[in-house]
C-alpha positions as CSV (number, residue, x, y, z in Angstrom):
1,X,13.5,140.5,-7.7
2,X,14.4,141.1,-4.0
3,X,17.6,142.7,-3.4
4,X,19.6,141.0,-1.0
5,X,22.9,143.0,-1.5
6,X,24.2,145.3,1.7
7,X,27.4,147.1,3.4
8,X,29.0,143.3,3.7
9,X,29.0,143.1,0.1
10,X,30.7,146.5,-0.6
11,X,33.1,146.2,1.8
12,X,33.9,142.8,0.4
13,X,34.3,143.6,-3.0
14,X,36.5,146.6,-1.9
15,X,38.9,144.0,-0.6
16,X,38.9,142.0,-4.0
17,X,39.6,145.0,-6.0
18,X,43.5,145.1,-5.8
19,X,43.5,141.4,-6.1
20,X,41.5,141.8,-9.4
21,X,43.5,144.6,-10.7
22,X,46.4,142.8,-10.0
23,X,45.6,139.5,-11.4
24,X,44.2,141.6,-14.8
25,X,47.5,143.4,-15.2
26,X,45.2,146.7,-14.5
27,X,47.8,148.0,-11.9
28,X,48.9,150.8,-15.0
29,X,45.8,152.8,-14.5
30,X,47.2,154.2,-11.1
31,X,49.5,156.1,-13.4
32,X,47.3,158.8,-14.4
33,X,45.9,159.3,-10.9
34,X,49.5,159.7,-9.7
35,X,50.5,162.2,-12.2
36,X,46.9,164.1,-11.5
37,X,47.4,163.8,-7.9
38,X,51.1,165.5,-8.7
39,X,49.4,167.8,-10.2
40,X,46.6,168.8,-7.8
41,X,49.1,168.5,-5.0
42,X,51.6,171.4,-6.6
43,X,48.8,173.4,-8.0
44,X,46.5,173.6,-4.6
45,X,50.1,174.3,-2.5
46,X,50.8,177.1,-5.0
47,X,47.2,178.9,-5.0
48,X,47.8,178.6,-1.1
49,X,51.1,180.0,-1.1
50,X,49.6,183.0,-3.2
51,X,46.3,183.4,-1.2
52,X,49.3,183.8,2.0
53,X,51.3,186.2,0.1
54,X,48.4,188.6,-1.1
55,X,47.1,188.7,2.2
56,X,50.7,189.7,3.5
57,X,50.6,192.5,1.2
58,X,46.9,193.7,2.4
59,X,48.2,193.6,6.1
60,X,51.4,195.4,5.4
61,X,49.5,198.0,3.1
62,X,47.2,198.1,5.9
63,X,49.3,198.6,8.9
64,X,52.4,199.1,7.3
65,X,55.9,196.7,7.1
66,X,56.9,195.5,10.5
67,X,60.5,195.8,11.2
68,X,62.6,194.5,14.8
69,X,64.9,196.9,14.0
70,X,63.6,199.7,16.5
71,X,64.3,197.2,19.3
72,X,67.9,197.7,19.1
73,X,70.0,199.6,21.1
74,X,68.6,202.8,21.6
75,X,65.1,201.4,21.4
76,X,61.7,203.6,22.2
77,X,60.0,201.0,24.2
78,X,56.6,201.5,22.2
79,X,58.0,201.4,19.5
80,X,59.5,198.5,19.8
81,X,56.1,196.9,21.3
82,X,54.7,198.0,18.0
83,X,56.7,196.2,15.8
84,X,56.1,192.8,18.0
85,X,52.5,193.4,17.6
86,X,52.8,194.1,14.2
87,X,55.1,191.0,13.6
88,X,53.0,189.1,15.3
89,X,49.4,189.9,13.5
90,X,51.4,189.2,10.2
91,X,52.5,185.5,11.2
92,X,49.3,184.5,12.8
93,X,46.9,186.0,9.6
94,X,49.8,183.9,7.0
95,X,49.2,180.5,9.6
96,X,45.6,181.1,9.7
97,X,45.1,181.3,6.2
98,X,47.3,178.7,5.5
99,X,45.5,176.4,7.7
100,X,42.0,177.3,6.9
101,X,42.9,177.0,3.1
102,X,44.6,173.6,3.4
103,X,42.2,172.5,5.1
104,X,39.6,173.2,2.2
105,X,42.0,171.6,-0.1
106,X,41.6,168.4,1.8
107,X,37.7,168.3,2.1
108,X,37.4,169.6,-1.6
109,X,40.4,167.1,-2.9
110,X,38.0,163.9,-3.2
111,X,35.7,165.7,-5.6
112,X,38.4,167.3,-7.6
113,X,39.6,164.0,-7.3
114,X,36.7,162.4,-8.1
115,X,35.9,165.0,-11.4
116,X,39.1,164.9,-12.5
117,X,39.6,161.2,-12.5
118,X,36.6,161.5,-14.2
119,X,37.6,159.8,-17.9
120,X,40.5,157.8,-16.1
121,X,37.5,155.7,-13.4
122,X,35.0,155.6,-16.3
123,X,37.5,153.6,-18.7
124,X,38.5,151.2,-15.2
125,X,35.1,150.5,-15.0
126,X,34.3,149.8,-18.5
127,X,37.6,147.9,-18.6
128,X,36.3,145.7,-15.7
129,X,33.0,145.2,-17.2
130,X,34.9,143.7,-20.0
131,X,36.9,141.2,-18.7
132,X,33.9,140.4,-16.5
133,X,31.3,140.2,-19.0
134,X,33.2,139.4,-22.0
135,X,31.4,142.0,-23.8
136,X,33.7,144.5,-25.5
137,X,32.0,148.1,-26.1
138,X,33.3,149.8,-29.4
139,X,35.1,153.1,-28.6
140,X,33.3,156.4,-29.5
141,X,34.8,159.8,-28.8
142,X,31.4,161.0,-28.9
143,X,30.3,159.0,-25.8
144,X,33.6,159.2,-24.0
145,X,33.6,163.2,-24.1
146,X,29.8,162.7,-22.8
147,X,30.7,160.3,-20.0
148,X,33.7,163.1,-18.6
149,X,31.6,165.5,-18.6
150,X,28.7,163.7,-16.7
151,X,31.6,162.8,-14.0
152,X,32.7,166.1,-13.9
153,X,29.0,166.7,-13.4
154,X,28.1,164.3,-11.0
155,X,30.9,164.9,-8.6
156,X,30.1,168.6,-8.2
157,X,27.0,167.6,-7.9
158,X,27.3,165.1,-4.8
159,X,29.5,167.7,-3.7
160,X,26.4,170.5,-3.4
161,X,24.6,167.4,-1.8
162,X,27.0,166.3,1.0
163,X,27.4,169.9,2.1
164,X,24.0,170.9,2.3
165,X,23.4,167.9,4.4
166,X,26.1,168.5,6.3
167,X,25.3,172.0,6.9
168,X,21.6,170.5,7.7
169,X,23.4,168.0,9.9
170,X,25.3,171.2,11.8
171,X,22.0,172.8,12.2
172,X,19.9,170.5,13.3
173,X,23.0,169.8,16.5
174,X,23.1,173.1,17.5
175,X,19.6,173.7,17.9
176,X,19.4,170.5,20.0
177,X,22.2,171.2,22.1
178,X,20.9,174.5,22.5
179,X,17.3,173.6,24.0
180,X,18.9,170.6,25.4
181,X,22.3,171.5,26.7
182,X,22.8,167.5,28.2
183,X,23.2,166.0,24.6
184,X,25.7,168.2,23.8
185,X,28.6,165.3,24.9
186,X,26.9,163.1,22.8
187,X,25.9,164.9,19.3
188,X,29.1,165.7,18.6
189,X,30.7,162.2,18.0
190,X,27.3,161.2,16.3
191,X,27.5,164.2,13.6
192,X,31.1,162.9,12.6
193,X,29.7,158.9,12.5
194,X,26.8,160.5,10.1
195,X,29.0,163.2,8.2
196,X,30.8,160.0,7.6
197,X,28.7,158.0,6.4
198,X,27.1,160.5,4.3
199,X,30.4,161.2,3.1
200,X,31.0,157.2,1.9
201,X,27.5,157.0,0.4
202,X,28.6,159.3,-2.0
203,X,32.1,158.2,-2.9
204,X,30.2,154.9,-3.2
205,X,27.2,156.2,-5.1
206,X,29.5,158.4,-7.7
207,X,31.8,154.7,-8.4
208,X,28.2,152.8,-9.3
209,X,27.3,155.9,-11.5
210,X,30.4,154.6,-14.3
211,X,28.1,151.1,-14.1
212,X,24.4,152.8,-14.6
213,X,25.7,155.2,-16.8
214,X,26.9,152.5,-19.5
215,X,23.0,151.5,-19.2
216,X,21.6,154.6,-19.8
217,X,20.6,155.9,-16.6
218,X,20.1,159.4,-16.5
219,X,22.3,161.2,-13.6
220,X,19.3,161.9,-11.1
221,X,17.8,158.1,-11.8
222,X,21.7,157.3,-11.2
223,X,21.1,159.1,-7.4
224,X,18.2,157.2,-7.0
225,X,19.0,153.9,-7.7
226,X,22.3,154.4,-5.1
227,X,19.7,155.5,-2.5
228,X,18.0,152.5,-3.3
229,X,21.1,150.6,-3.0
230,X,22.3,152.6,0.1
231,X,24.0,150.1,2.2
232,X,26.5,148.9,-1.0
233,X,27.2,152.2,-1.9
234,X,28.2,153.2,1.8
235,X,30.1,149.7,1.7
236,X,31.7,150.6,-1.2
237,X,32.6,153.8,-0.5
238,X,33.8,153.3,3.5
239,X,36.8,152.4,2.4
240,X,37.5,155.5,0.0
241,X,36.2,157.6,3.1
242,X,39.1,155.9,5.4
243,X,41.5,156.7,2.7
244,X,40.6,160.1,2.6
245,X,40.8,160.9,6.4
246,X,44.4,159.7,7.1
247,X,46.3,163.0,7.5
248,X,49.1,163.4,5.1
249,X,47.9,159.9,3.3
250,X,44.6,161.8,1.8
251,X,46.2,164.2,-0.1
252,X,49.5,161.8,-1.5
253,X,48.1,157.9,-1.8
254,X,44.6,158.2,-1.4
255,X,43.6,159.9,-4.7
256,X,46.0,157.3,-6.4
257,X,44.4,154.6,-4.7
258,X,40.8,155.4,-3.6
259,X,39.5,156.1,-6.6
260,X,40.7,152.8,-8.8
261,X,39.8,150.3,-6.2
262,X,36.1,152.2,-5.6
263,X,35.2,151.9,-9.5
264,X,36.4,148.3,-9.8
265,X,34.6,147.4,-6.0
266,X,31.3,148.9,-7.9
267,X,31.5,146.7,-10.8
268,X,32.9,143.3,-9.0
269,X,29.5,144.3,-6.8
270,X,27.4,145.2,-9.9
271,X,28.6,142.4,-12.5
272,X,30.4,140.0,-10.4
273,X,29.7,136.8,-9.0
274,X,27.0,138.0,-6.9
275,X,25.5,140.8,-9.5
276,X,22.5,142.6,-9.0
277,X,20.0,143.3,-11.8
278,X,18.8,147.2,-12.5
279,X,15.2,147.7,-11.2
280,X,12.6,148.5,-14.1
C-alpha cells in the first residue's frame, strides 16, 4: 500500500481537532492539563526562586553581605565602591540565574508536559478512537499503569533524542562557520528552521505513539514508523511547536492546549476519513 499521507494532512487535521473536541463534548479533558500546568507553573517558579536564594547565600558567604550603608555621610570612598561592586555582583548572579533557569524550564516544559500529560493524552486518544471507530476497549488498570509509564518513557526519551541532535546540529555550524567564515549569516537562521522542525517531529511523533501503542507497537518500532511517517508527524506536531514558542503563551496556554489538540490531530490523521494502515 503506498502511503500518500504528508505535512498537508497533519496540519489539516490539527485544524479539525478543536472542532472535533468540541462537537464530542471532549472540551472537559483540558481540565487536567490546566490544573497540571498550575502545577508545573508554581512548582518550576518555586525551585527557581530557591536555586536564586541558595546562590545568594554562596555569594554572601563568599564575599560577605553587601551593605550601602558606608556611603553615607562620612563615607570612605573605597569602601563605599566596595559595597556597589558587591551589590552589584549579587543582583547580576540572582538575574542570571533566574534567566538561565527559566529558560530551561521553557525548553524542558513540553516534555514534562508531554510525560506528565502522559495518562490524560493516552485516554483523549483512546477516547477519539472510540467515537471514531465505534469500537469501545474494556478498561484495565493493568494496561493503563503500562501505557503512563511508556509516555513517561517515551517523552524522556525524544527528549535525549532532540538534544543530541540538536547539539549535533550546533556542532556541525560551528565547524562550518569556522572553516568557512562566509556562511556564518546564513547557518544561523537555518539551525533554528531545523531545531524546529526536529522539534515538531517529535511533538508529532510522541501524539501517534498513544495510536501505535493501542496496536502493540513496541516504543522503538513506534520511533520508526514516525520516521517513516515524517512529514505527518512534523505536520502534526508544527502546530504544538508554534504553541510552545510564544513567550509567556508556552508556559500558561500551551500545555493546556497543545497537547489535547496533538493527540486527537494524530488519531483524526490515523483513523479518520483519510486513515492510513500500519506497515507489516
Amino acid at each position: 500500500m503506498k502511503i500518500t499521507h504528508g505535512f498537508s494532512d497533519g496540519i489539516r487535521t490539527s485544524f479539525k481537532a478543536l472542532p472535533y473536541m468540541i462537537k464530542n463534548n471532549m472540551l472537559l479533558w483540558f481540565l487536567p492539563a490546566f490544573f497540571l500546568t498550575l502545577a508545573l507553573s508554581y512548582g518550576a517558579f518555586a525551585l527557581i526562586d530557591m536555586a536564586v536564594d541558595s546562590a545568594d547565600r554562596l555569594y554572601t558567604d563568599t564575599f560577605g553581605e553587601h551593605s550601602m550603608d558606608v556611603c553615607g555621610e562620612g563615607m570612605i570612598v573605597m569602601d563605599c565602591i566596595e559595597e556597589v561592586f558587591r551589590a552589584i555582583g549579587s543582583y547580576m548572579l540572582s538575574i542570571v540565574i533566574w534567566v538561565g533557569l527559566f529558560w530551561l524550564k521553557i525548553k524542558l516544559l513540553k516534555y514534562f508536559v508531554l510525560a506528565f500529560l502522559g495518562p490524560v493524552m493516552s485516554v483523549i486518544s483512546d477516547v477519539t478512537e472510540e467515537k471514531i471507530t465505534g469500537v469501545k476497549r474494556p478498561f484495565s488498570l493493568k494496561k493503563f499503569i503500562s501505557e503512563v509509564f511508556r509516555g513517561i518513557r517515551t517523552a524522556f526519551l525524544y527528549l535525549f533524542i532532540e538534544l543530541f541532535l540538536a547539539f549535533l546540529l550546533l556542532v556541525i555550524a560551528l565547524f562550518a562557520g569556522w572553516v568557512f567564515p562566509v556562511l556564518l549569516p546564513f547557518l544561523t537562521p537555518l539551525e533554528v528552521i531545523f531545531a524546529f522542525i526536529i522539534g515538531a517531529f517529535f511533538y508529532g511523533a510522541a501524539a501517534l505513539d498513544y495510536v501505535w501503542e493501542r496496536e502493540d507497537v513496541g516504543a522503538f518500532g513506534s520511533l520508526g514508523l514516525a520516521f517513516k511517517f515524517r512529514r505527518l508527524a512534523v505536520g502534526i506536531g508544527v502546530p504544538f511547536a508554534i504553541w510552545m514558542a510564544i513567550p509567556i503563551v508556552n508556559f500558561t496556554l500551551a500545555p493546556i492546549f497543545a497537547p489535547a489538540l496533538a493527540t486527537v490531530a494524530a488519531v483524526l490523521a490515523l483513523k479518520g476519513d483519510g486513515k492510513i494502515s500500519r506497515p507489516e
